[in-house]
TORKOL-4160 file (C-alpha; in steps of 0.2 Angstrom, whole numbers, padded with zeros to 4 digits, m for minus):
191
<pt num="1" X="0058" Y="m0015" Z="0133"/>
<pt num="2" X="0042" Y="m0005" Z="0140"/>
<pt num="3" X="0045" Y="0010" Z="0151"/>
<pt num="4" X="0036" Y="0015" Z="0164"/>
<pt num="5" X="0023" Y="0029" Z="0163"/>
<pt num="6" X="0029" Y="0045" Z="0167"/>
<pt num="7" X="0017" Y="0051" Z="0180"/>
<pt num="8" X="0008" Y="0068" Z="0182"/>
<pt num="9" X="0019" Y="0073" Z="0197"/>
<pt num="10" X="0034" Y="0069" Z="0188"/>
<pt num="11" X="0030" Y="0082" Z="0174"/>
<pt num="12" X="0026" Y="0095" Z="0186"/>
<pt num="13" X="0040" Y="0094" Z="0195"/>
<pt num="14" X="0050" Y="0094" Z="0180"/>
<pt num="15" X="0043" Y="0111" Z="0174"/>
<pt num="16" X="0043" Y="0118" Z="0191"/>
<pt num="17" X="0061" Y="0114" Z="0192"/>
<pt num="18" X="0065" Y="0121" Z="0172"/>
<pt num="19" X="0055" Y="0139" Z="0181"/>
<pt num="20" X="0065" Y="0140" Z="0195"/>
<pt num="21" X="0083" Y="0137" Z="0186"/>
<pt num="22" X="0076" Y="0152" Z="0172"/>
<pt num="23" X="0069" Y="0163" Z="0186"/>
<pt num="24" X="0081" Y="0162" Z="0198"/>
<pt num="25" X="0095" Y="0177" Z="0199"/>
<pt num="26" X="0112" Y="0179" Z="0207"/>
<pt num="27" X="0104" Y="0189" Z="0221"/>
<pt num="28" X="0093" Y="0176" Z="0227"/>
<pt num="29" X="0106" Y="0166" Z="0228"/>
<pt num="30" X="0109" Y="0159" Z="0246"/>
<pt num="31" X="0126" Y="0162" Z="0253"/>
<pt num="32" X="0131" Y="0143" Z="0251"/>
<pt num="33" X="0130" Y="0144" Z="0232"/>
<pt num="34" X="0139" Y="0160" Z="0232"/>
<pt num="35" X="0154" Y="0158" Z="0245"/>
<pt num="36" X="0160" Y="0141" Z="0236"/>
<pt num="37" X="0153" Y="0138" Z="0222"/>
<pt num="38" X="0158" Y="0121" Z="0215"/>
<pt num="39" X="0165" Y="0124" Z="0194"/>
<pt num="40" X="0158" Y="0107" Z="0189"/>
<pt num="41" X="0141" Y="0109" Z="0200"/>
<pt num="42" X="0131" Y="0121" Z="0191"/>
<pt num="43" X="0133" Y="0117" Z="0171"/>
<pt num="44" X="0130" Y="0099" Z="0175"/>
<pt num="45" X="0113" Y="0104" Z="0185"/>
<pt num="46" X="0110" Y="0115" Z="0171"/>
<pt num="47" X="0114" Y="0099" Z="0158"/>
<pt num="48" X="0105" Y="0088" Z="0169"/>
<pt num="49" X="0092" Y="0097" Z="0170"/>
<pt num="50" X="0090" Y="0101" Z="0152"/>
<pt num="51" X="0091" Y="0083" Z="0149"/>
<pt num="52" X="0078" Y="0076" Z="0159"/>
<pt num="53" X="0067" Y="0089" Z="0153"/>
<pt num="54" X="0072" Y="0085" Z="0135"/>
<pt num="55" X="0069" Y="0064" Z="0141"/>
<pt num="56" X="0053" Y="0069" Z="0148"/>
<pt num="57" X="0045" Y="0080" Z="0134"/>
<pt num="58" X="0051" Y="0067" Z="0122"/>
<pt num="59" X="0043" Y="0051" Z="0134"/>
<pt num="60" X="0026" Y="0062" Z="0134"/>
<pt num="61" X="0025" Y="0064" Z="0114"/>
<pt num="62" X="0029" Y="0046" Z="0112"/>
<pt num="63" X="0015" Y="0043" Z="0122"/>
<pt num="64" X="0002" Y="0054" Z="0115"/>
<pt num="65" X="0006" Y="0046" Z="0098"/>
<pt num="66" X="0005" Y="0029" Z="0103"/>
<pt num="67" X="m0012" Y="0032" Z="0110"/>
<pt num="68" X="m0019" Y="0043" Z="0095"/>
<pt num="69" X="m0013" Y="0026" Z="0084"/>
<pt num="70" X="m0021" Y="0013" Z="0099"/>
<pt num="71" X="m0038" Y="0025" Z="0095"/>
<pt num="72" X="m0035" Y="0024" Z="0075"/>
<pt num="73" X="m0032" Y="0004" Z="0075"/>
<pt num="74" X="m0048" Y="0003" Z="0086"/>
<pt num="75" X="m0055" Y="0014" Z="0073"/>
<pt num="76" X="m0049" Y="0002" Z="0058"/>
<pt num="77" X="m0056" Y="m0015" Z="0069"/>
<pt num="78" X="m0072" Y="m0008" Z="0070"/>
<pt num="79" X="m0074" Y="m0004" Z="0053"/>
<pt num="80" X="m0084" Y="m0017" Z="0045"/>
<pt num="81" X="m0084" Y="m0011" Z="0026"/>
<pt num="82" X="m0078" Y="m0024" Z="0012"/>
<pt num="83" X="m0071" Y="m0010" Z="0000"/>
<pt num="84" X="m0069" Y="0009" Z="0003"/>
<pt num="85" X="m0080" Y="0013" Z="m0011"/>
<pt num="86" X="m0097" Y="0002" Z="m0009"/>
<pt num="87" X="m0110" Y="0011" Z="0003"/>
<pt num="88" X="m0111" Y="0002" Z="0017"/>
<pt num="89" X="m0134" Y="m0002" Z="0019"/>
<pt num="90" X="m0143" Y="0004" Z="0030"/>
<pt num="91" X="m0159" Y="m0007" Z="0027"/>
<pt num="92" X="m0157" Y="m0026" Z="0025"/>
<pt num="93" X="m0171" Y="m0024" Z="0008"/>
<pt num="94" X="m0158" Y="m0010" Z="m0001"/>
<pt num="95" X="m0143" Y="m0025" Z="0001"/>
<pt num="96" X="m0156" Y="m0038" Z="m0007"/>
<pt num="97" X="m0160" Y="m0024" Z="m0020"/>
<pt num="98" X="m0140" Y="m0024" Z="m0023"/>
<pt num="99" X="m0137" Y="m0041" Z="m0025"/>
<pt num="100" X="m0150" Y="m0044" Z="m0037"/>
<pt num="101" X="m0144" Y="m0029" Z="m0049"/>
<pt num="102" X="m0123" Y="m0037" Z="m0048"/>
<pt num="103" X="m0131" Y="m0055" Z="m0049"/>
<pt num="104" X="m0121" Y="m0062" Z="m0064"/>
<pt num="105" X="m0104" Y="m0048" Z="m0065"/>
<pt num="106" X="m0089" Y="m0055" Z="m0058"/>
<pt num="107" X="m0078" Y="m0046" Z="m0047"/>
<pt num="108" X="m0071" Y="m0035" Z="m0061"/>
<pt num="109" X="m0086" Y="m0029" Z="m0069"/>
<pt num="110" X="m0095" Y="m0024" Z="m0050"/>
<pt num="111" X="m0078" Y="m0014" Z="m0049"/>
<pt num="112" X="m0081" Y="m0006" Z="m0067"/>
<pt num="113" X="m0100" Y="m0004" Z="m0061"/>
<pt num="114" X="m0094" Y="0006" Z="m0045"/>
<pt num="115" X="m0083" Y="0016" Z="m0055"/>
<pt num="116" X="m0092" Y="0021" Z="m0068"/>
<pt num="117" X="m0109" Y="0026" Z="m0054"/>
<pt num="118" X="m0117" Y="0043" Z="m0052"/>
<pt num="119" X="m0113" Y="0042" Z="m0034"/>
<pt num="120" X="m0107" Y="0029" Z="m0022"/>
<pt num="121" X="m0125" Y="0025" Z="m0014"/>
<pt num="122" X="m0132" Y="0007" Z="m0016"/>
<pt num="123" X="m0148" Y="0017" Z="m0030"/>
<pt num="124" X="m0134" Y="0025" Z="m0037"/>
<pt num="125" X="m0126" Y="0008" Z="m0040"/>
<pt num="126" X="m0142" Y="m0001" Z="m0049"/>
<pt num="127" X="m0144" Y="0015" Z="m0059"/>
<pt num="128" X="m0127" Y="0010" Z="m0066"/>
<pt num="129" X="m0131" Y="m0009" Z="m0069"/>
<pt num="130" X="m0146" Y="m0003" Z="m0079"/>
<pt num="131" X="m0136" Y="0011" Z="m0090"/>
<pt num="132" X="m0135" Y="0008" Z="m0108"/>
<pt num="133" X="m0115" Y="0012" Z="m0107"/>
<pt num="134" X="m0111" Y="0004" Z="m0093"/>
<pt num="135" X="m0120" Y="m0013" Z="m0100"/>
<pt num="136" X="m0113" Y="m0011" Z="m0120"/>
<pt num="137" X="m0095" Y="m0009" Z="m0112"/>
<pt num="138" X="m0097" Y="m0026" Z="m0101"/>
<pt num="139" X="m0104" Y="m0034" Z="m0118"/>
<pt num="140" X="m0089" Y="m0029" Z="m0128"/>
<pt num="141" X="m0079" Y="m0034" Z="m0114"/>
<pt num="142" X="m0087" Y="m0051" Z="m0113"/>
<pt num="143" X="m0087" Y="m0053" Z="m0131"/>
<pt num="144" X="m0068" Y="m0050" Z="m0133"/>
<pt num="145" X="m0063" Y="m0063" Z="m0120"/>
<pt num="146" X="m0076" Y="m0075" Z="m0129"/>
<pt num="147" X="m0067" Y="m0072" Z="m0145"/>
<pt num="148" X="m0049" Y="m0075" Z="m0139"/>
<pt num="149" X="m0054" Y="m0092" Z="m0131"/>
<pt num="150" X="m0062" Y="m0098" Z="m0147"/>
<pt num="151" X="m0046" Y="m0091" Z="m0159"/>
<pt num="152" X="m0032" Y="m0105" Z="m0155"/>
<pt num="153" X="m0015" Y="m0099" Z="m0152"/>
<pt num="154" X="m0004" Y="m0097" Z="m0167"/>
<pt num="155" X="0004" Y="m0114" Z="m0169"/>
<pt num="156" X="0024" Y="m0112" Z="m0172"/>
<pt num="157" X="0030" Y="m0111" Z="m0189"/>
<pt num="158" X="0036" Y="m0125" Z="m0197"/>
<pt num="159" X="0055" Y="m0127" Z="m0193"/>
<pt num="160" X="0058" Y="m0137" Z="m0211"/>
<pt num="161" X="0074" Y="m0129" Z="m0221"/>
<pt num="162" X="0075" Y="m0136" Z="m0240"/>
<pt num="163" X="0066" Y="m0153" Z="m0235"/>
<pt num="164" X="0078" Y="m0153" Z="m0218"/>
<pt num="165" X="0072" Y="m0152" Z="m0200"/>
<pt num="166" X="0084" Y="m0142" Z="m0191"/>
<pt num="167" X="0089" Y="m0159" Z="m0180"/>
<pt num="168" X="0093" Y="m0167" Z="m0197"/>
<pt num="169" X="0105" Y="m0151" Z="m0201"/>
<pt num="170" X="0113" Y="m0153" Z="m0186"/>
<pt num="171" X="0119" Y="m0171" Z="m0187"/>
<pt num="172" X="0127" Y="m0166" Z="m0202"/>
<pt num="173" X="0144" Y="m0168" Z="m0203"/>
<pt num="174" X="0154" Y="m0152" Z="m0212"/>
<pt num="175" X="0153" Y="m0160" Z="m0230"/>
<pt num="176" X="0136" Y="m0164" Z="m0229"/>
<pt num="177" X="0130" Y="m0148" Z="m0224"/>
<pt num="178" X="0140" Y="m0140" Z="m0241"/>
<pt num="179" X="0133" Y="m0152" Z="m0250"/>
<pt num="180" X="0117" Y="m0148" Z="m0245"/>
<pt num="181" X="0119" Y="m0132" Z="m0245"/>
<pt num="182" X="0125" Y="m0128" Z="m0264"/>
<pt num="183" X="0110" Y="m0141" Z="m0270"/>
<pt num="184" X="0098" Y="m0130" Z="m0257"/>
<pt num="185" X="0104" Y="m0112" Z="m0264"/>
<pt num="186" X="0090" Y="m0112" Z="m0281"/>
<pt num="187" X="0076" Y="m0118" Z="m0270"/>
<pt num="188" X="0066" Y="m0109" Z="m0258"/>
<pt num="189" X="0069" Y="m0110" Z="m0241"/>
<pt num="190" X="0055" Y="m0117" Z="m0230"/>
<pt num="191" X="0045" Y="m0128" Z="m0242"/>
């Protein structure tokens, strides 16, 4: 549901009205309002009144927000960085510069790069891509996923029990299990 915009005029006649209900006194009064005065009249002007201005003030802060987050999402759409903390370049040359110093680091490595720079401008970036750190901790890195492609995964262990797969146990009826069992009992299990 969209409301309408409250207008300027409105507003002002809202506060001017507000004024004259807190300014107004008894004596200026015209005799209309003091001869018969009506019981209910008055406290629901006075409600009324403190109601409209409550809607209006409430309408005008609603809309002052709404328009501070139009200007911020305009902000955001015009904001053509890829990541918060790479520089964006200010000279086509400094971007070829950068992409020849993270040619061959994946996505994580780049990130460790970023991190681990004096500051977050594109120079201070290739000074991080050449420090002797920052290169040995990507080696290490490298090297330990290297390793854990070339060691297999540990197979399962065998599931023999006294020259017994564990399927053959379980066909076993009661009597042959005991009987297996007592001629199992000097021998090692799992040989």
């Amino acid at each position: 549901m969209e409301e309408a915009p409250v207008t300027q005029e409105e507003v002002e006649d809202a506060k001017a009205a507000s004024e004259e209900e807190e300014t107004e006194t008894p004596e200026e009064k015209t005799e209309e309002e003091t001869e018969a005065p009506e019981e209910t009249s008055e406290p629901e002007k006075t409600e009324q009144s403190k109601d409209l201005q409550s809607a209006l003030a409430q309408k005008e802060h609603f809309r002052k927000k709404y328009e501070e987050s139009l200007s911020k999402m305009e902000k955001l759409g015009k904001s053509k960085k890829v990541s918060p903390d790479m520089p964006a370049p200010n000279n086509p040359m400094e971007v070829v510069k950068l992409a020849k110093a993270l040619e061959g680091y994946n996505e994580d490595e780049v990130d460790f790069i970023v991190r681990n720079a004096p500051d977050k401008s594109i120079d201070g970036i290739i000074t991080a891509t050449k420090d002797e750190w920052v290169e040995t901790a990507i080696k290490a890195k490298r090297e330990k996923v290297e390793s854990t492609k070339k060691t297999p995964a540990p197979s399962s262990p065998s599931s023999v029990l006294g020259g017994k797969t564990e399927e053959e146990l379980e066909k076993m009826d009661n009597a042959q299990f005991a009987k297996w069992l007592k001629g199992d009992k000097g021998r090692r299990i799992g040989t």
